[in-house]
C-alpha positions, 0 to 999 in steps of 0.5 A: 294819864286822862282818861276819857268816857265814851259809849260803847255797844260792848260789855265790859267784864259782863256790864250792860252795853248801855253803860258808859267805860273809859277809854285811853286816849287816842294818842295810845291808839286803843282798840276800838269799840266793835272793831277786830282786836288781836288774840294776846297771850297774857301772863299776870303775876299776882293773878289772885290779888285785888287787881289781879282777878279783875284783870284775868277776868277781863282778859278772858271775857275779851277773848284773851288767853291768860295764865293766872299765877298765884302767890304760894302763901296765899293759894292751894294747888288745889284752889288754882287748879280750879281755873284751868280751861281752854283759854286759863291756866293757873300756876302758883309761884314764888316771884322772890325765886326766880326759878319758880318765874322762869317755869312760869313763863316756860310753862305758858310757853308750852302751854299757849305757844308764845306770850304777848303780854306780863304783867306784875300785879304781885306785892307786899307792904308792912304799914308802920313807922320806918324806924318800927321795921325790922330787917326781915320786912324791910327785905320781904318788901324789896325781894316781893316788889322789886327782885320779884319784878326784876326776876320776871323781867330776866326771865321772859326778855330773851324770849321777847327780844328773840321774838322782836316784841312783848309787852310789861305792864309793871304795876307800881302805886302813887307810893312810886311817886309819893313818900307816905308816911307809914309806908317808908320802906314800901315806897322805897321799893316801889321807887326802885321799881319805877328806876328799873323800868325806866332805866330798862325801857331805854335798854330795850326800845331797838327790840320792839318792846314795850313797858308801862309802870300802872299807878292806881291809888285807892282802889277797892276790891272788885268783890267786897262783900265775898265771904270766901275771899281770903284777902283782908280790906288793905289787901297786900299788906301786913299791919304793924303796931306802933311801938310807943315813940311812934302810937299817939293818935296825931303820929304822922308814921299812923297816916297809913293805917288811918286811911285804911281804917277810915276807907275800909272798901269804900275807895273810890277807884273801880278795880273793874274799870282798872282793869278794863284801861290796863287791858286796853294798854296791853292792846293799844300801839303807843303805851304811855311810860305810866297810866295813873289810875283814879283821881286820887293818883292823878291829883296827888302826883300831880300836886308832888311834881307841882311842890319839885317844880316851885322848889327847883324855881326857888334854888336854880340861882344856886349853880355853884361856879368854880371858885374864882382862884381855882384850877379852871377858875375865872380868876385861875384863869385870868392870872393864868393867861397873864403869866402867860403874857408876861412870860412871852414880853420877857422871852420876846425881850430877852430875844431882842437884847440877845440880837442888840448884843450881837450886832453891837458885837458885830460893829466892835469887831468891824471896828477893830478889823477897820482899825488893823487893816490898811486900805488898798492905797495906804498898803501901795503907798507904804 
């Protein structure tokens, strides 16, 4: 989705107000710049991550209230405990346990009252060719991404439908949308992320709920130069060597690992300015089913669905009709209404020579019965 610039008086995430920022477009209905905005309640998975930490910082210096869940592999009880205040609280949890999700959201509960708005930011990747994969990773990415997601969805609906509304913003990636060579299997999990919140968005329209799927591409850590963050450059992502088939330097299964080494955090998309939009879409009346964040996003699904569209005009010739002699076929059917026909001319004719035959039947015996019954005149004269 565009996205448009526009001066706004308030600060963003401790910008100065002199700044230009992005605002969705009016057709979602954001809030607007000065005006009052509804306290949300917020919960976001993977509240330590990358995009994560930029979206809890921008809940809270709007106001929000929020509760930050940290992965269990990544973060203390001690570290987390340390964002807990008035408006914040930390939980660390497993989204591959649903039960470790389902204290999440009961804990916010008791926590804040209710909850307005889930969001996942959580995920896992193994960069590497699909064949190099073991069974293992392939698994680890389908239960972060996708039953880490459905987990959260099972987990809070019954909540949302009893309160006849809530909000996901389901972060998926242009690996949603895109098959990128290096991330098969990741994209394969992300596509199936992307099936689920389509397919549950209709499911769930009739109680006021509403889901978003967010494509960033390329974003870059909103603290690049921290010392203590203990995220690598390429964030959620294990990097995998390349067994031989798979290691020479023009390999297409490296493209992956050649674009985090050639960007490094120099991606071009603001991590801040991501999470300024998505706070906007968790407050906005008529969120879009995907915000694509970045130009890289934008430009590289645009081109995708461009390449689908040239290739269903090439093979929409092809509709495959029923073969012309089969069940239902033209000629099927032809041949079956002249059978039709022909059995109807033979019925209707064998009917009539059935009627000629009794009427000449008729004359015969009116014939005999003339010839052995006498007129009145001759039966007086005899």
């Amino acid at each position: 989705m565009d996205t448009r610039s526009v001066h706004d008086g308030g600060s963003v995430a401790g910008s100065e107000s002199s700044k230009m920022k992005l605002e969705l477009p009016a057709s979602c209905d954001p809030p607007q710049p000065g005006a009052p905005v509804k306290q949300l309640v917020w919960v976001i998975f993977g509240g330590t991550g990358h995009m994560g930490r930029s979206l809890v910082k921008s809940a809270l210096s709007h106001g929000d209230l929020v509760t930050t869940v940290g992965r269990v592999i990544e973060t203390s009880s001690e570290a987390i405990a340390t964002l807990d205040s008035d408006t914040c609280l930390g939980q660390l949890c497993d989204v591959r346990d649903g039960a470790s999700v389902a204290r999440v959201i009961q804990r916010t509960l008791e926590r804040f009252g209710r909850i307005d708005c889930i969001v996942n930011c959580s995920g896992y990747g193994v960069i590497g060719a699909c064949e190099d994969q073991d069974e293992h990773e392939l698994r680890n990415q389908f239960e972060t991404n996708f039953m880490g997601t459905l987990h959260i969805v099972q987990a809070s609906l019954p909540y949302f439908r009893q309160q006849n509304g809530g909000r996901y913003l389901i972060f998926s990636s242009t690996s949603g949308a895109l098959g990128v060579p290096g991330l098969g299997p990741y994209c394969a999990s992300k596509y199936a992320v992307e099936g689920l919140i389509e397919a549950m968005l209709y499911e769930v329209d009739s109680f006021n709920i509403k889901a978003t799927l967010v494509e960033p591409g390329l974003v870059r850590r909103d603290e690049p130069d921290s010392k203590t963050n203990p995220l690598p450059t390429w964030g959620h992502f294990l990097i995998k060597p390349a067994s031989e088939a798979y290691s020479h330097a023009t390999s297409p299964a490296l493209h992956a690992k050649r674009m985090v080494q050639w960007l490094g955090d120099r991606q071009p998309t603001s991590a801040v300015k991501c999470a300024e939009l998505v706070w906007q879409l968790g407050h906005c009346s008529y969120p879009p089913l995907r915000l694509l964040l970045g130009s890289y996003a934008i430009e590289s699904i645009r081109d995708r669905l461009r390449s689908v569209t040239e290739e269903l005009e090439d093979w929409k010739h092809l509709n495959y009709p029923v073969p012309p002699d089969a069940p239902g076929g033209e000629r099927g059917e032809r041949e079956e209404g002249e059978e039709k026909d022909e059995r109807g001319e033979r019925e209707e004719r064998d009917e009539m020579e059935e009627r000629e035959s009794d009427e000449e039947k008729e004359r015969e015996n009116d014939d005999v019965m003339e010839g052995i019954t006498p007129d009145a005149k001759e039966a007086g004269g005899s």
